[in-house]
N, C-alpha and C positions, 0 to 999 in steps of 0.2 A: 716296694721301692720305686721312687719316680722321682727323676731328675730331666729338666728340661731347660733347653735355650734357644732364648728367641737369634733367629736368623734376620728374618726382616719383619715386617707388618706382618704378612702370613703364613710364614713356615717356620717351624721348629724343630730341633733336633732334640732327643730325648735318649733316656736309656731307663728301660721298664723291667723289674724284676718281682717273683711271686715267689712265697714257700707253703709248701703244702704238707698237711702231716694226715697220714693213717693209719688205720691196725689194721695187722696181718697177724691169720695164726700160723706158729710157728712152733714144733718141736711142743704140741700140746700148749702154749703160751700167746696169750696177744702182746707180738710185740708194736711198739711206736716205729713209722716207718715213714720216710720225707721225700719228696721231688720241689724240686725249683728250678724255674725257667728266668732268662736275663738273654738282655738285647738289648742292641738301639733300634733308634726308628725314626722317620720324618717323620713329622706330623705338616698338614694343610689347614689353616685355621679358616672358617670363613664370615666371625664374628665381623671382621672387618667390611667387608662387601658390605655389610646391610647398615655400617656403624652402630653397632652393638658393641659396648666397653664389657657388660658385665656378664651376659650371654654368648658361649662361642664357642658353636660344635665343629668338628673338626674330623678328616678323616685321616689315618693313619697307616702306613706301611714299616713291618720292621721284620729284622732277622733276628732267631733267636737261639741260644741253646739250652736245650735242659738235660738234666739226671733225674734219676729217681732210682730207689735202691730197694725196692720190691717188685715181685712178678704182678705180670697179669693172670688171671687163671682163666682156662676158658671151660674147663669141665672140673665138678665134684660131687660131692653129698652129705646131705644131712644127715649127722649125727654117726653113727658104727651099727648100725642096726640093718642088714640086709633089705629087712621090708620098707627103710625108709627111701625118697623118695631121691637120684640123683638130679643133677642138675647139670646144663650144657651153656654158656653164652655165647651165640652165634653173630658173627660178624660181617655184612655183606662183601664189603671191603677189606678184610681180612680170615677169609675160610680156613687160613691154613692154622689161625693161631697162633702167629710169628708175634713174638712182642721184644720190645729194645729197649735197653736201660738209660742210652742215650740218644739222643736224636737231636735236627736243627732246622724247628718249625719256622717257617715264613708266615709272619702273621699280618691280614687285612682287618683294620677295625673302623668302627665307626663309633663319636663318642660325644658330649658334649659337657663343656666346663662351664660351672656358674660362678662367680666371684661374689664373695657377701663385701667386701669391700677390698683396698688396695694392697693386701695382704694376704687374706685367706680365702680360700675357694673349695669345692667340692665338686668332684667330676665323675661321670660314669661311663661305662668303656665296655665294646662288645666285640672281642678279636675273633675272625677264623681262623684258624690255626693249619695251615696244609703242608702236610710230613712229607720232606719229599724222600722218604725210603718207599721201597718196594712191598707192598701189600700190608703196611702200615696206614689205617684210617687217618683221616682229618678229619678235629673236633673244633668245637667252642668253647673257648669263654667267656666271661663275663666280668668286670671290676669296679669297684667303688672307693676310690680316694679319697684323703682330704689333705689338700694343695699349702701350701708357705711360701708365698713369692717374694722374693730378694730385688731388691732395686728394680729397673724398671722404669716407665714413667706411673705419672697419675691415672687411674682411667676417672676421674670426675670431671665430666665439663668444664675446661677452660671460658674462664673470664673472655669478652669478644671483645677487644679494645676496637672501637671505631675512631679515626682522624677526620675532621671537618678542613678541606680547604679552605682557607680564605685568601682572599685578593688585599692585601692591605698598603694603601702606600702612606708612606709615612710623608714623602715630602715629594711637593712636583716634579715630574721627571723635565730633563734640560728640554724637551721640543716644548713644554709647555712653559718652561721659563723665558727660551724664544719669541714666544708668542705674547706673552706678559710686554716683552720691550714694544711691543709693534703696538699695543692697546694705549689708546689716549687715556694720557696721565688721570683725567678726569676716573675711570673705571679702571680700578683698583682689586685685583683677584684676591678673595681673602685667602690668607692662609690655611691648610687643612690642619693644621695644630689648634688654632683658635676654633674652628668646628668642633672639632672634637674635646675640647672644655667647654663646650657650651651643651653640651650631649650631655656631658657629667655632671648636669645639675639642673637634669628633667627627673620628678620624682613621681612615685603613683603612692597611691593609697595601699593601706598594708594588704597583701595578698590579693589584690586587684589587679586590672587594668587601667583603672580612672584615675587621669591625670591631675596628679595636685594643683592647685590653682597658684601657688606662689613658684610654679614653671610655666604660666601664661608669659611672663617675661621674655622668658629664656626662648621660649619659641618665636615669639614674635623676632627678637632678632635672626636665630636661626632659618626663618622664613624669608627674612628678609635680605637674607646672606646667600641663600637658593634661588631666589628669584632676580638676582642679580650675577648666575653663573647657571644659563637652563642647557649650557652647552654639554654639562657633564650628567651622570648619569648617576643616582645614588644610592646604597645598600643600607637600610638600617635592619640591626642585628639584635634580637633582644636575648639576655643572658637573665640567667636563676643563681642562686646559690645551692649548697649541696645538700642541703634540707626537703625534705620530700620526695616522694617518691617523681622517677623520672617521667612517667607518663604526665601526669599531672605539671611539674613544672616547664615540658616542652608546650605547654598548652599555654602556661602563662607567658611564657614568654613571648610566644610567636603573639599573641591579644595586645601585649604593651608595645612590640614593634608595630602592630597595624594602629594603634592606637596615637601613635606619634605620626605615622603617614598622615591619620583621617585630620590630625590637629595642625599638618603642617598644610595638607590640601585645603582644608576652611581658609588660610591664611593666602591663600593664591597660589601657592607651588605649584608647578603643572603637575598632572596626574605622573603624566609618560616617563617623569623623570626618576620616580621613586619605586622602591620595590622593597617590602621588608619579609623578612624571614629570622625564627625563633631555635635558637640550641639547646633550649633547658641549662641542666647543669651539668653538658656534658665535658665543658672546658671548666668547670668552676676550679680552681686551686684551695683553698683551704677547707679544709673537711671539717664536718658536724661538728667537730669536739672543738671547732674555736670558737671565740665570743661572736656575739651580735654586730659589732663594730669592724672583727676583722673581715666573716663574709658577708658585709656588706661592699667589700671592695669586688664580690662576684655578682651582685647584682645590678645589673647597668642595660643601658642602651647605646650601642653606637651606630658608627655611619662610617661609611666607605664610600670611596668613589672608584667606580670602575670604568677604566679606561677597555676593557676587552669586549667591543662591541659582542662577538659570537657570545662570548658569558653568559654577557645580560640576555640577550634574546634568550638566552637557553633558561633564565630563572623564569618561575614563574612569579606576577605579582607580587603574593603571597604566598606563604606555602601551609594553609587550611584552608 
C-alpha cells in the first residue's frame, strides 16, 4: 500500500503499508500466519535540485505500527529423535529472547522513483526500522512498488515561449509634429505609413536572399525618402513564414534584412543610419496548414524608426 501527496516541489506526505505471510508449525500442522506494518511518513524528494522530471530519489522518515500473530522462536529441534541435532537463534540485541506481537517502528529510508511517463512509475525503498521497545532489535527492509499518479502537473518539458520587443511607432509623436511646422515648406517629412507600403513591395527570390529586380523601383524611392530624413535612425526587420525549421528561417531572414541595408547603402543612405536584424518565424501568425497566399502575409521586411537613442547604441549592426 502507497499513498502519497505532494506538499510543495519537494516534500511529500505519504502513508506506507506492507503484508507479510508465513508458516508456523503448530499443534503438529503448518499453519498460514501474517504481520503488517502501516504509517505515514514525509518524504524529501531531491529530483528537483538537479531538475530531473523523471528521476527522483528521495529520503524518507515515518512512524509506523505493526502486528503480527505468531512467535519468534529462539531455541528448538530437528525432528523427535534425541540424537538429532538442536538448535539456539542468538540475538546480540536481544539475549533475553523477549519478543512482541506489536510494536511502533520509526522507520529512516532511502529510496528512488522512476517515472516511465506522466502517470506510471516504479520506485525502490530501503527503510531502517528502530524499535523503540526495550531489548527488541532494529531490522531492515527493503520494497519495490509500482506507482499510479493522479493529477499533478505534466513532467515533459514545457514549450519556452520567447517575446521579441519591438519599438514600433506608428505615427509621429507631437515634438516631432512640432518640428515639421518649423521646417521650410520646401522639406516635407514623409510619412512613416507610406514607408512602410513601400517596404511591402520589396520582393526576393524564392528562398533566397537576392532581391527581385522589379523592387529596384521600390528602393530607389525608399532611398530616396532616407536621404532626405538622415536625422532619424532606422530598424529594418526581416520576418519568415511558419514553414521550416526555425534555425534555418532565423538565418533567412536576418540575410534579406542585411540585404535591403546593402541595397539601400549603394543607393547613398548613410551607413550610421540603418541597422537590421532577422526573427525568423518566431512572430509568424498563420500556421503550416494555410495556403501559399495566406503565409505569404508572414513573409515581409519592415522598418522602424527608432527614436531611443540608448536602443540603438545598444543594437548591434547586424545581428550575424
Amino acid at each position: 500500500l502507497y499513498i502519497a501527496r505532494e506538499l510543495n516541489t519537494h516534500f511529500y506526505l505519504d502513508v506506507q503499508g506492507n503484508l507479510s505471510f508465513t508458516e508456523q508449525y503448530v499443534d503438529g500442522k503448518d499453519k498460514l500466519k501474517t504481520a503488517f506494518m502501516v504509517g505515514p511518513g514525509l518524504q524529501w524528494r531531491l529530483g528537483e535540485y538537479f531538475g530531473s522530471k523523471y528521476v527522483d530519489p528521495f529520503f524518507r522518515v515515518g512512524v509506523n505500527y505493526m502486528k503480527k500473530n505468531f512467535d519468534m522462536k529462539y531455541t528448538g529441534s530437528e525432528g523427535t529423535l534425541p540424537e538429532e541435532m538442536s538448535w539456539v537463534l542468538e540475538n546480540l540485541y536481544n539475549k533475553d529472547g523477549i519478543d512482541r506481537n506489536e510494536m511502533f517502528p520509526v522507520a529512516f529510508g532511502i529510496g528512488l522513483n522512476a517515472w516511465l511517463n506522466d502517470r506510471f512509475g516504479i520506485a525502490l525503498q530501503g527503510d531502517w526500522l528502530m524499535m523503540p521497545h526495550k531489548n527488541v532489535a532494529n531490522s531492515t527492509q527493503g520494497t519495490v512498488r509500482l506507482m499510479w499518479r493522479l493529477g499533478g502537473k505534466s513532467k515533459k518539458a514545457q514549450p519556452v515561449v520567447q517575446y521579441v520587443d519591438v519599438e514600433k511607432i506608428i505615427q509621429s509623436p507631437p515634438q516631432i509634429i512640432e518640428k515639421i511646422v518649423e521646417i521650410p515648406a520646401t522639406v516635407v517629412e514623409t510619412p512613416s505609413t507610406e514607408l512602410c507600403e513601400l517596404f511591402n513591395n520589396i520582393y526576393f527570390e524564392f528562398d533566397k536572399s537576392d532581391i527581385r529586380p522589379e523592387s529596384n523601383e521600390t528602393l530607389d524611392k525608399i532611398a530616396n525618402i532616407l536621404n532626405n530624413n538622415t536625422a532619424k535612425k532606422y530598424l529594418i526587420t526581416g520576418y519568415t513564414d511558419a514553414r521550416g525549421s526555425a534555425e534555418y528561417n532565423i538565418g533567412l531572414s536576418r540575410r534579406r534584412a542585411a540585404s535591403v541595408i546593402k541595397a539601400l547603402e549603394d543607393r547613398g543612405v548613410p551607413a550610421d543610419i540603418l541597422k537590421s536584424r532577422g526573427v525568423g518565424k518566431k512572430i509568424s501568425y498563420a500556421p503550416v496548414s494555410e495556403s501559399h497566399i495566406v503565409r505569404e502575409g508572414d513573409r515581409k521586411v519592415t522598418v522602424e524608426i527608432i527614436t531611443n537613442i540608448d536602443y540603438w547604441n545598444f543594437m548591434p549592426k547586424r545581428d550575424y
